[in-house]
Backbone bond lengths (Angstrom), bond angles and torsions (degrees), N, CA, C in turn:
res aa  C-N    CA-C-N  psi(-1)  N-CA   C-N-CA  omega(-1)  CA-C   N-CA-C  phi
1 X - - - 1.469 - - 1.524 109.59 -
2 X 1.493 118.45 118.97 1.308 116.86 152.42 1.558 130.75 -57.10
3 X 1.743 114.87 133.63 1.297 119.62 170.42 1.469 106.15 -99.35
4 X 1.575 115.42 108.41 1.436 119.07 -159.71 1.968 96.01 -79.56
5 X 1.264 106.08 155.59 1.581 105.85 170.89 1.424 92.97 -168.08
6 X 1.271 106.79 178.13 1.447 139.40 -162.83 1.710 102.28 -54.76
7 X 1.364 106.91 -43.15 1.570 128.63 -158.23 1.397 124.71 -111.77
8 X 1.609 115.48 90.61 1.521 113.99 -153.64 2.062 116.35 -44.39
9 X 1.648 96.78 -20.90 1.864 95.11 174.69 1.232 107.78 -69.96
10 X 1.465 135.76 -39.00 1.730 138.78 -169.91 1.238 95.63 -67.59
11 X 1.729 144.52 -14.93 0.972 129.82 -149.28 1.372 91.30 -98.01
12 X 1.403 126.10 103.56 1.387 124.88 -174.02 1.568 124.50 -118.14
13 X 1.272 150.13 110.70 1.307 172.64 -45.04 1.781 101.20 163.69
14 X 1.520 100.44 88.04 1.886 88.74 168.69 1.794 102.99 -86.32
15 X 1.305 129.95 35.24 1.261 121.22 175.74 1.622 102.83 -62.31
16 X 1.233 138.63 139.96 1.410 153.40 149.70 1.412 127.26 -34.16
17 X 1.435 99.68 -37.94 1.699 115.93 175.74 1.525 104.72 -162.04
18 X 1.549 77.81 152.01 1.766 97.63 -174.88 1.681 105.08 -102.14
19 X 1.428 94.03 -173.62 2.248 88.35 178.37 1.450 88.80 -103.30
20 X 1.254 139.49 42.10 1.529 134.23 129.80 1.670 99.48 -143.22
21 X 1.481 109.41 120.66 1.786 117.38 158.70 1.119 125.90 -140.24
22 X 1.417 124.75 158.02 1.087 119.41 -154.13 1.565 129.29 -55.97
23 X 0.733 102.78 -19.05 1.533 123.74 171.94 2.009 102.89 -59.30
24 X 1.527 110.92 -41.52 1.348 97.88 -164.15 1.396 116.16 -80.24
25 X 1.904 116.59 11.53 1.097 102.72 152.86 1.305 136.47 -90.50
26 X 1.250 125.55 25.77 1.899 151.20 -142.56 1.870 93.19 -14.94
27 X 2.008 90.54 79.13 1.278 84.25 174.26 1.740 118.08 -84.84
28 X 1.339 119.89 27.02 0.925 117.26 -169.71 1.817 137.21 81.68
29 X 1.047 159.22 176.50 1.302 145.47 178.83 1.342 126.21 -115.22
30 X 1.270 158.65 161.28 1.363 168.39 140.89 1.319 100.57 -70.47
31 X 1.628 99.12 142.13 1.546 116.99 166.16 1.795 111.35 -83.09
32 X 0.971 131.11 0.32 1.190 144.03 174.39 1.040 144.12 -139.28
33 X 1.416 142.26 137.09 1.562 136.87 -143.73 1.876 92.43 -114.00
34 X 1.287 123.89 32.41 1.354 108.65 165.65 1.341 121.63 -137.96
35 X 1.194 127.62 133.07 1.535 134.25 167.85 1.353 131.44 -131.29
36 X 1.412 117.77 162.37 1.280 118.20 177.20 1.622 107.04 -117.48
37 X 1.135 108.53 143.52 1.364 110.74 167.85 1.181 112.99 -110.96
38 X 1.734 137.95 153.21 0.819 132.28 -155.89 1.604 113.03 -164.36
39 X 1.186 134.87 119.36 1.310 148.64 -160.61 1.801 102.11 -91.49
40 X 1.066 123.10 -17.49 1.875 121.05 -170.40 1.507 114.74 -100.05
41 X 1.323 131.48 86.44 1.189 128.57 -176.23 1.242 108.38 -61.96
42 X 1.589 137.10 -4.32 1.835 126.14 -171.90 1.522 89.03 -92.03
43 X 1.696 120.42 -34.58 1.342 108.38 -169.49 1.061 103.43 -75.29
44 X 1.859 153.54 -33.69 1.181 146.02 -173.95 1.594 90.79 -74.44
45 X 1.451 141.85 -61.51 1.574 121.27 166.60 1.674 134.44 -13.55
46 X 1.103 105.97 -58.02 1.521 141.80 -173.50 1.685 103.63 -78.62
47 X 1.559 123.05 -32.65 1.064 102.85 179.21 1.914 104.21 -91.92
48 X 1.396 109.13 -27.84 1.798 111.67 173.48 1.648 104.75 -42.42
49 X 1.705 103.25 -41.89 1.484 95.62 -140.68 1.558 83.14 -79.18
50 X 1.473 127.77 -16.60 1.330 102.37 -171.50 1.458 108.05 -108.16
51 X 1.355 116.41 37.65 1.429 103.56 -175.95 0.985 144.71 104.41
52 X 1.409 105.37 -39.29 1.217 127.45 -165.41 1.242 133.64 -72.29
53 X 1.452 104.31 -15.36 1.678 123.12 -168.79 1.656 101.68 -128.82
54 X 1.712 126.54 166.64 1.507 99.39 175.50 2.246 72.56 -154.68
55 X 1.239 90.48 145.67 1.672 107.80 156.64 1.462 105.82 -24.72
56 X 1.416 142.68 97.51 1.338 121.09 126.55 1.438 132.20 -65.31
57 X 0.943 115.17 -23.80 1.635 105.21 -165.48 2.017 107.25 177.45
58 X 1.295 135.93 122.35 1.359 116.81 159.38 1.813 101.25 -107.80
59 X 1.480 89.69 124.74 1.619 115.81 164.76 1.783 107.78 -62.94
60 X 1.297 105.18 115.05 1.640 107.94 -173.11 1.406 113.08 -75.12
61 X 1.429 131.86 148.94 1.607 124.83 150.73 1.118 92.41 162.54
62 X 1.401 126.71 -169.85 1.735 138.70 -167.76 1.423 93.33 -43.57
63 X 1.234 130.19 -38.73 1.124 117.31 -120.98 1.789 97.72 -136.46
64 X 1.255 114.04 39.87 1.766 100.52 -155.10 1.657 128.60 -35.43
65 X 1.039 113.53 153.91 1.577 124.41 -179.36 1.527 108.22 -94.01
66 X 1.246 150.06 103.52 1.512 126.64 172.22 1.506 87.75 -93.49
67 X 1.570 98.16 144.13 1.577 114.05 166.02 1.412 114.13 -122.42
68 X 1.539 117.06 115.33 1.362 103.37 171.86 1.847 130.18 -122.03
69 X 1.076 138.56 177.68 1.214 130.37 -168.90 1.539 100.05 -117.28
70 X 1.589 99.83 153.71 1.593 100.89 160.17 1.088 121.90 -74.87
71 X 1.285 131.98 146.13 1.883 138.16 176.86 1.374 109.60 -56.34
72 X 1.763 104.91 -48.60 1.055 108.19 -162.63 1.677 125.52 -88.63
73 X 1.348 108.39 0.53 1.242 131.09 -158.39 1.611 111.33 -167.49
74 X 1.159 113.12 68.00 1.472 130.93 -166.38 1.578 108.64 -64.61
75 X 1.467 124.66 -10.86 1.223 118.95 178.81 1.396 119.87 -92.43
76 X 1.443 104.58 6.31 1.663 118.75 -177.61 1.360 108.93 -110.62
77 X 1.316 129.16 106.95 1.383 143.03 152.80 1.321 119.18 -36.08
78 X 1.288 114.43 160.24 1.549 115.82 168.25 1.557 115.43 -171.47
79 X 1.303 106.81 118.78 1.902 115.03 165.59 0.964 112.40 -144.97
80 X 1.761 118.38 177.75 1.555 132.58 -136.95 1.749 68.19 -107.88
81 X 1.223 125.50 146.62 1.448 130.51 124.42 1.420 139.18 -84.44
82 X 1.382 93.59 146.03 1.920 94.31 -153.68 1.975 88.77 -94.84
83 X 1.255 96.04 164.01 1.280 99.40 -175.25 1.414 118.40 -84.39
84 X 1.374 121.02 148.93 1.627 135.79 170.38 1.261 116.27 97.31
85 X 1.304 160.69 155.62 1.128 150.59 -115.85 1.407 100.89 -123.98
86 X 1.540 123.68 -27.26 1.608 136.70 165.69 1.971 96.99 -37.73
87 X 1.629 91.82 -73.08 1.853 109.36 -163.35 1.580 75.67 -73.78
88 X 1.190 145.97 -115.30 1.236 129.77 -94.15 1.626 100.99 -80.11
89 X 1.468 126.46 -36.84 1.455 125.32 171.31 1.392 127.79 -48.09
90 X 1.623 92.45 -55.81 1.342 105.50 178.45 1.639 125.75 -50.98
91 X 1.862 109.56 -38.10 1.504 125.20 172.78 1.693 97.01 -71.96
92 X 1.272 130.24 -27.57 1.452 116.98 -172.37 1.692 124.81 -75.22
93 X 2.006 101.20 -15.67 1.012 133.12 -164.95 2.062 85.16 -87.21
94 X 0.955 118.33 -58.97 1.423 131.10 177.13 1.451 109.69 -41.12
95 X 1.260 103.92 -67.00 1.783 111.92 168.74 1.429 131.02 -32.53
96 X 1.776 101.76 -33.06 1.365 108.13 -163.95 1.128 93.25 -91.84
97 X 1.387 137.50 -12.87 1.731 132.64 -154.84 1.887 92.39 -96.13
98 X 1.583 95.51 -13.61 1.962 92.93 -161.84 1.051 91.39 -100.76
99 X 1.690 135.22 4.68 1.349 137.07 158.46 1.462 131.33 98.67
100 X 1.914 92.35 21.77 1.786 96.78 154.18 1.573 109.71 -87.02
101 X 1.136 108.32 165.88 1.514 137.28 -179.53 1.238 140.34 -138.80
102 X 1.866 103.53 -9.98 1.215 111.87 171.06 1.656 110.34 -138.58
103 X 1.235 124.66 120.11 1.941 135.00 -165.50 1.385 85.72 -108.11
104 X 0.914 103.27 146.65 1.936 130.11 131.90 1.199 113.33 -116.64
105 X 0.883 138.76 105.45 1.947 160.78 153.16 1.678 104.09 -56.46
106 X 1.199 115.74 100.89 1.625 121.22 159.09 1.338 99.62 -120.34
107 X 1.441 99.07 134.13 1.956 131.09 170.24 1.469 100.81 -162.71
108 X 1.806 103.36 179.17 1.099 138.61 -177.38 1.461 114.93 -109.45
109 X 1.353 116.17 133.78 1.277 98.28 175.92 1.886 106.36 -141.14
110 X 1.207 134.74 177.09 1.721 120.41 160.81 1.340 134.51 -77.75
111 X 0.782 108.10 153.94 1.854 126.57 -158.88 1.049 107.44 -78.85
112 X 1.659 144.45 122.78 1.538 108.38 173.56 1.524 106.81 -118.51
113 X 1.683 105.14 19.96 1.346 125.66 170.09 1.170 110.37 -116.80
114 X 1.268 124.22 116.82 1.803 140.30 -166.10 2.098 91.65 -67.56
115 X 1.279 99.43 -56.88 1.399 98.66 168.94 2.031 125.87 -44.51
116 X 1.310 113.33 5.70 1.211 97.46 -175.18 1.672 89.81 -116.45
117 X 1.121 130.24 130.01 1.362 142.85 -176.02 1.200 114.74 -73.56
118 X 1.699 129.11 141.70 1.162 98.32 157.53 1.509 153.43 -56.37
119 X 0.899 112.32 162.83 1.561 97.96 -177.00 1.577 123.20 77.91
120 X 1.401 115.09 -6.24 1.265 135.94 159.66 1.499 122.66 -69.05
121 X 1.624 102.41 112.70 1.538 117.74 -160.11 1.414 93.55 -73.39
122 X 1.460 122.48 151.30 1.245 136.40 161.18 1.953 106.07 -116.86
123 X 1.152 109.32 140.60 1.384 118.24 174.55 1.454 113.35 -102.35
124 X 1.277 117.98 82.45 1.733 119.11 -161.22 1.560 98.21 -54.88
125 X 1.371 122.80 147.31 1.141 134.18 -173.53 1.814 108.10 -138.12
126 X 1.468 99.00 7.62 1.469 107.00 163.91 1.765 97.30 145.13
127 X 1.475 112.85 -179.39 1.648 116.63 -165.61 1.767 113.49 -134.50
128 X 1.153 118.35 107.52 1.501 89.47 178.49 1.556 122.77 -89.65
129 X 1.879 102.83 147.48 1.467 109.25 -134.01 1.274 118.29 -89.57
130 X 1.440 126.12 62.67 1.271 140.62 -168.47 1.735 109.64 -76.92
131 X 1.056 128.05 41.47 1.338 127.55 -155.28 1.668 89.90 -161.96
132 X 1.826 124.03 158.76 1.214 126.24 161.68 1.615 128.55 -87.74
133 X 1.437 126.54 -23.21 1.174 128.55 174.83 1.524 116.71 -57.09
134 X 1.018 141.74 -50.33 1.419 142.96 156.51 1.397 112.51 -23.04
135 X 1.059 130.29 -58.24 1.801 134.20 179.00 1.403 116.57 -80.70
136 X 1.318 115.80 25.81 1.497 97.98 161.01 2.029 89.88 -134.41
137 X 1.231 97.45 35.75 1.942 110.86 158.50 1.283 119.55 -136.33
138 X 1.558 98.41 -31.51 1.555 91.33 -165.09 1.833 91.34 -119.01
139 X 1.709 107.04 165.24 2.038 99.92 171.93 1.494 92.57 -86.86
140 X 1.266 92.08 156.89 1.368 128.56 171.36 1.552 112.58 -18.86
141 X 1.956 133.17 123.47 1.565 109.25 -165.96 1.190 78.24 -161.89
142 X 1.043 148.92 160.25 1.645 154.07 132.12 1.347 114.51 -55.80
143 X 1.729 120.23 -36.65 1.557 113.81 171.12 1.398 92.70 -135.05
144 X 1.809 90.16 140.89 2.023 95.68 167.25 1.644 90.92 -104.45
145 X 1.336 118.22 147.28 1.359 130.73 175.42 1.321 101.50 -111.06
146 X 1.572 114.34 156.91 1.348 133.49 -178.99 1.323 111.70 -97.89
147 X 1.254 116.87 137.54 1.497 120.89 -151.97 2.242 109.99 -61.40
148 X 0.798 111.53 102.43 1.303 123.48 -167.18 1.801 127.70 -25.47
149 X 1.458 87.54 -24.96 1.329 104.61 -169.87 1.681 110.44 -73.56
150 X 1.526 90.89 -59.36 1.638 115.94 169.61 1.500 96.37 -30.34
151 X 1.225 132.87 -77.27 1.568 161.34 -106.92 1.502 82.99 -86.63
152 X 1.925 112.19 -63.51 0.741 97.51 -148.05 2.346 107.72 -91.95
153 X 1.092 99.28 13.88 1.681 116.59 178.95 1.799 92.07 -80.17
154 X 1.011 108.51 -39.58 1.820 112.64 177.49 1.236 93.52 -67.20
155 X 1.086 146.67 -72.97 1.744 144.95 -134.42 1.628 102.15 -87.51
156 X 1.821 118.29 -28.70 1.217 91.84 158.72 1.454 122.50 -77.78
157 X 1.085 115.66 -32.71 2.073 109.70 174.95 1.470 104.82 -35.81
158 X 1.583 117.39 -77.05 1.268 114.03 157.79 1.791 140.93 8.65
159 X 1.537 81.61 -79.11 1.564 99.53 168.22 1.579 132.83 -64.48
160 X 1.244 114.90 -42.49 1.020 114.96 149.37 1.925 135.15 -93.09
161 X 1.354 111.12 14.51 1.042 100.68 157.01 2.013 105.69 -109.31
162 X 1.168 111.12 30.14 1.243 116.02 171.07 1.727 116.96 61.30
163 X 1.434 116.42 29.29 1.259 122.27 -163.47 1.790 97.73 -108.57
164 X 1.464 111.70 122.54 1.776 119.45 -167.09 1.132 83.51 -92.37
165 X 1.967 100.30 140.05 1.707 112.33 174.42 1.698 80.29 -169.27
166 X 1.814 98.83 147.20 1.254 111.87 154.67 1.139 103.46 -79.12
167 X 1.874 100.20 165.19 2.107 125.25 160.81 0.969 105.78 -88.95
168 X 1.075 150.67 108.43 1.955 138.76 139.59 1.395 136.45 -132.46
169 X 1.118 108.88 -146.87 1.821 119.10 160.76 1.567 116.11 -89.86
170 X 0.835 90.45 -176.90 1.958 118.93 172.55 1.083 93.36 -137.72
171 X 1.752 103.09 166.71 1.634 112.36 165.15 1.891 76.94 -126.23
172 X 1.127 99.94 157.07 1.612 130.93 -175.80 1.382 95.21 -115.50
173 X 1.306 120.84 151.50 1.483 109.47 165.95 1.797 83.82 -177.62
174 X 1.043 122.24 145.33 1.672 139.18 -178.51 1.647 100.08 -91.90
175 X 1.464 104.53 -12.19 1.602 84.39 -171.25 1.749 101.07 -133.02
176 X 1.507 102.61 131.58 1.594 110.46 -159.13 1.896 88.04 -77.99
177 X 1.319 100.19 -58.54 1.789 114.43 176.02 1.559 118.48 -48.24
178 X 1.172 134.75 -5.11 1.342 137.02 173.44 1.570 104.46 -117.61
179 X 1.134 101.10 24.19 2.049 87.18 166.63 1.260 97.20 -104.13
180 X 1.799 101.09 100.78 1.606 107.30 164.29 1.744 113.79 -79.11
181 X 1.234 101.28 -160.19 1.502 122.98 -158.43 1.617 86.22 -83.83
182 X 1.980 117.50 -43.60 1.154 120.76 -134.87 1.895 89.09 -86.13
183 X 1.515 91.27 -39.77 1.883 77.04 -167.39 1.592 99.73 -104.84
184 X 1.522 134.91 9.33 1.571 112.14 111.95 1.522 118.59 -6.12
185 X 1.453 112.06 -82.22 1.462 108.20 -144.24 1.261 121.12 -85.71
186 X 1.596 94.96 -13.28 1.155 109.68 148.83 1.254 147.83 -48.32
187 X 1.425 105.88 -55.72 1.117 103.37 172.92 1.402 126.92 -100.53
188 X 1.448 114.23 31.50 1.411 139.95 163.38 1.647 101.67 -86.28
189 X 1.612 126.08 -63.78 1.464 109.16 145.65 1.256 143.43 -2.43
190 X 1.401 114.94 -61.85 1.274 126.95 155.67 1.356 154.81 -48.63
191 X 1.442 100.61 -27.00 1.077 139.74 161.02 1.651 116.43 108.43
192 X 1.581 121.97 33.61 0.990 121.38 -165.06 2.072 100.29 -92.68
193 X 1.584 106.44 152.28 1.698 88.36 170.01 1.493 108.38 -137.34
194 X 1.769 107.48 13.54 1.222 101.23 173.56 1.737 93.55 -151.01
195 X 1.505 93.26 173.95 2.084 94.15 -151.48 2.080 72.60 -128.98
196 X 1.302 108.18 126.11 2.133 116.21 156.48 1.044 93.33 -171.07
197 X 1.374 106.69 165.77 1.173 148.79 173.03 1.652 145.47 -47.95
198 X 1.070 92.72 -19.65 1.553 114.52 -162.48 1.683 134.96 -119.18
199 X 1.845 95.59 -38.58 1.381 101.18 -161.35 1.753 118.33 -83.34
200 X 1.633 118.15 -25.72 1.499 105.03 154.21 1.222 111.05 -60.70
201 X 1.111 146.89 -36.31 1.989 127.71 -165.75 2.002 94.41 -91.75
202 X 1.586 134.07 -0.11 1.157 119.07 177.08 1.814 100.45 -91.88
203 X 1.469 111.82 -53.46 1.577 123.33 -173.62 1.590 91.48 -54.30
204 X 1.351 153.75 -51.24 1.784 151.88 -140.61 1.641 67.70 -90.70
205 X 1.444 145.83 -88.64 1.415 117.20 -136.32 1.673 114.19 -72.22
206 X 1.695 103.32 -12.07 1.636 98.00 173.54 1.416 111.51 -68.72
207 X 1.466 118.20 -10.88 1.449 115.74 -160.76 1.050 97.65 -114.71
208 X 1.557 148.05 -32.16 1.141 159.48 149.97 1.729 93.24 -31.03
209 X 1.572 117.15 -78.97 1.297 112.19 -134.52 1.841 90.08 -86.29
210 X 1.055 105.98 -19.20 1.724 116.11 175.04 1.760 121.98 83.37
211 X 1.320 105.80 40.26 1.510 126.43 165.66 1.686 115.44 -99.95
212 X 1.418 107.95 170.82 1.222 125.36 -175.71 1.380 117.19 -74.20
213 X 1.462 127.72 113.66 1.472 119.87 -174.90 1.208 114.62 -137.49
214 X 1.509 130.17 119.43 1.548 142.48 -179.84 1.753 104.78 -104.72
215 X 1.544 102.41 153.40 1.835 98.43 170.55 1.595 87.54 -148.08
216 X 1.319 102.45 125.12 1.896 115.12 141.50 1.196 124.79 -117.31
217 X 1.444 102.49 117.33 1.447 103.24 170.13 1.204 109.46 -105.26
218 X 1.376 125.90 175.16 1.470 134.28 169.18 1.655 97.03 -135.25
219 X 1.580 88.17 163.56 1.379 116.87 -168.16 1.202 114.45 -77.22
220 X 1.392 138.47 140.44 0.984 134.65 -142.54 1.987 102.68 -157.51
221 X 1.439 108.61 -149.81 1.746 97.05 158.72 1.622 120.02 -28.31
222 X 1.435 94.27 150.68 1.507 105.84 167.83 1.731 109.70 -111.03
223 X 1.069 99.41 131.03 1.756 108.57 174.78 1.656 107.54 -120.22
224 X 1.080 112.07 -6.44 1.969 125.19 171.79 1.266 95.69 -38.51
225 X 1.594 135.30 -50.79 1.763 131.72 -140.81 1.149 106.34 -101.93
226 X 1.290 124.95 -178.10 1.326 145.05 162.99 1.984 98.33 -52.11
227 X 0.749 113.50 -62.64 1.628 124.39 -169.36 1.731 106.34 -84.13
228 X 1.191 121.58 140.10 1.583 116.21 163.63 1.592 110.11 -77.77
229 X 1.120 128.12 122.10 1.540 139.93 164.03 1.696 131.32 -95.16
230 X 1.518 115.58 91.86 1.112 121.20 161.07 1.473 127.75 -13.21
231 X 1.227 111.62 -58.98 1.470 124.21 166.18 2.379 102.89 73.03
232 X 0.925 62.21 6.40 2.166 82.69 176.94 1.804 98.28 52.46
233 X 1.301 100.34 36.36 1.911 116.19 -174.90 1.719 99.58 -36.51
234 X 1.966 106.52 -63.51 1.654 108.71 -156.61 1.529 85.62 -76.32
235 X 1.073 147.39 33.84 1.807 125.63 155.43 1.663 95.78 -111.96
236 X 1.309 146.03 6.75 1.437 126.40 161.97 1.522 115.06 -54.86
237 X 1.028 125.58 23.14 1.790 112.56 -173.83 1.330 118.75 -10.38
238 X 1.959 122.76 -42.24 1.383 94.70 -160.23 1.583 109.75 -97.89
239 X 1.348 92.46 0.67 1.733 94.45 176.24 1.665 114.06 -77.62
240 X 1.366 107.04 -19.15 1.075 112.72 176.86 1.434 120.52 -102.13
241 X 1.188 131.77 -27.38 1.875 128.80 148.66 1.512 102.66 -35.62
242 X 1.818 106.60 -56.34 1.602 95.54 -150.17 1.740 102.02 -90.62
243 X 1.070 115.03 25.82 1.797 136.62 152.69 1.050 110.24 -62.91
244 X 1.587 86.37 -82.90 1.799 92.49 169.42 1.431 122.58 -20.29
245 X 1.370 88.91 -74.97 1.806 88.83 -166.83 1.244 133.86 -84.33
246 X 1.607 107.29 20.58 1.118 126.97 -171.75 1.415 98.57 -94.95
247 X 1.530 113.03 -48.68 1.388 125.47 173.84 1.742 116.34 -58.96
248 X 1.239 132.25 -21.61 1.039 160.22 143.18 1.459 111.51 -22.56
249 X 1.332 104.48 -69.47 1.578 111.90 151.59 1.384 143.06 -36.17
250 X 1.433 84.50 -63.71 1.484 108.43 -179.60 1.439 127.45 -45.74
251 X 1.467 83.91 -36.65 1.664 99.30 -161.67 1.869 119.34 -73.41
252 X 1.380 93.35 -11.01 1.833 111.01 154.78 1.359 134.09 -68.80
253 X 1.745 90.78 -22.08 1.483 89.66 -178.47 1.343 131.00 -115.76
254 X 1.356 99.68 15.19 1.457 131.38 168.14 1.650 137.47 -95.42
């Protein structure tokens, strides 16, 4: 049933299925219910060249999907996620129909706290939903949260494997060029401490479709200052390999 309103995004639809779902591309199935998603194309490079990863499968269309497996651990999936909540949600929505159930999501996103370092893990604990993909899964919310349980099975691994990370939000937002100064500070208010692309429209279809979903990002640009700062974030390579394979882990215990 549609809840009609003023604003064609509020107009939100708990129908079950649409007249296109993922299913109607019979992309076929996975022998395994685990994956990683992953934002660093040098670390998916770096892991081919050493072995470590091998071709499972490329998903065909405009837009191909390569899917690959670990060598060493064949029950763990692995692909690049494409950016914005359309590509990367929408393919996560696909994933779940071919019969994973449990993600770990590692990316980078900006800081809007000068205090968070680079390379400083954040444990997303939900996104506020400045973006449109989120509202045609979930009703109408200012924040979708990640199912608590999940969240918190990650933060003990963490804890006892002695690995430092904040809890919080994200801000989501579709548009890199409209993060002003004003809803910055805003949404520092809110409680957001990092600004991407992706993670309200990934958490609404984990919760929608009702699988297991984790996100780490790390800190990356600074947008806190007067000036935007690079902070030389995409040259950390090893913070970002050992993401990867940290999530690798993870993704068992979720």
């Amino acid at each position: 049933m549609i809840d009609k309103n003023d604003f064609p995004i509020l107009e939100y639809d708990d129908a079950n299925t649409a007249k296109l779902n993922p299913g109607s591309f019979q992309p076929g199935r996975f022998d395994t219910d685990k994956m990683v998603i992953t934002f660093f194309p040098e670390v998916l490079k770096k892991l081919i060249e050493q072995d470590k990863i091998s071709m499972d499968r490329v998903i065909p269309g405009e837009n191909p999907v390569e899917i690959y497996r670990f060598s060493d651990d064949p029950k763990v999936l692995i692909t690049l996620g494409q950016v914005g909540c359309p590509a990367c949600a929408g393919n996560l929505d696909l994933f779940h129909e071919m019969g994973v159930n449990k993600v770990m999501f590692c990316g980078g996103g900006g800081v809007l706290d000068r205090d968070i370092e680079v390379g400083q893990l954040l444990l997303v604990e939900g996104a506020i939903r400045d973006e449109g993909f989120s509202y045609h899964y979930l009703p109408p919310a200012r924040v979708v949260y990640t199912e608590e349980t999940t969240t918190n099975r990650i933060a003990e691994y963490l804890d006892e494997n002695r690995i430092p990370y904040l809890r919080g939000l994200t801000w989501t937002t579709d548009a890199i060029f409209r993060e002003t100064a004003d809803k910055i500070e805003l949404r520092k208010t809110e409680g957001g401490k990092i600004v991407e692309m992706e993670q309200a429209g990934c958490i609404a279809v984990a919760l929608f479709r009702g699988f297991e979903y984790g996100a780490l990002i790390y800190g990356g640009d600074d947008l806190s200052g007067e000036e935007w700062s690079e902070r030389g974030w995409r040259s950390r390579e090893g913070i970002r390999y050992d993401l990867v394979n940290l999530c690798k882990k993870l993704v068992y215990t979720i």
